[in-house]
Steps between C-alpha positions, in 0.01 A plus 500: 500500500733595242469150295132523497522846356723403246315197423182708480648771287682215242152357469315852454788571182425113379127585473583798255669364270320299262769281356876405623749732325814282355829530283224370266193712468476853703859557677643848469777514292801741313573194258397207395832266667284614768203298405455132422426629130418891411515849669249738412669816566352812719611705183276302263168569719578270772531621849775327678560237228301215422628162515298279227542200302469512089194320367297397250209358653432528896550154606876645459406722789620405840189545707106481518424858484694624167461490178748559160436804356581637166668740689918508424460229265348287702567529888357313838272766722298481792129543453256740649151594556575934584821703636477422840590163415810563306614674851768180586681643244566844661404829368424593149392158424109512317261234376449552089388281279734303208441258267585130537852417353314151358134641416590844397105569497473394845531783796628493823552719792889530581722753771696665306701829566286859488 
């Protein structure tokens, strides 16, 4: 009984998150040794840290669902369509747009801190 209910509950948290959260794009972090490249840190407007990856263009970004924003010169994050789906990220995390790091003109929606 207790498997199954663990197994159902691990599957009901899997469901809510929209993407896997890594050393590379999304873990929470106090520095960046603690990330495969760079810490966004709670006191720059990101709740918990943000692991993320520098970039240029998002094929440098690890997975499907983010994009490189021209957001701290050029940083990996996960893409959204409102807030509730920024909520895999804890609390205080909100979907804004940003510009493109590559097509500056270009818009996309982003979680980002509040």
């Amino acid at each position: 009984m207790r498997i199954a209910l663990a197994v159902a509950l691990g599957l009901g948290l899997a469901a809510c998150q929209s993407s896997e959260v890594s050393r590379s794009l999304g873990a929470r972090c106090d520095k960046s040794a603690e990330c495969d490249d760079r810490c966004l840190l709670t006191s720059d407007g990101y709740p918990g840290g943000f692991c993320t990856l520098v970039c240029d263009t998002s094929d440098d970004c690890p997975v499907s669902d983010s994009e490189c924003a021209d957001v701290e010169g050029g940083a990996c994050f996960y893409t959204c369509s409102d807030d509730p789906s920024c909520a895999f990220l804890g609390v205080g995390w909100v979907c804004r747009e940003a510009d493109t790091r590559e097509q500056p003109a270009r818009k996309v929606m982003i979680c980002r801190g509040q």
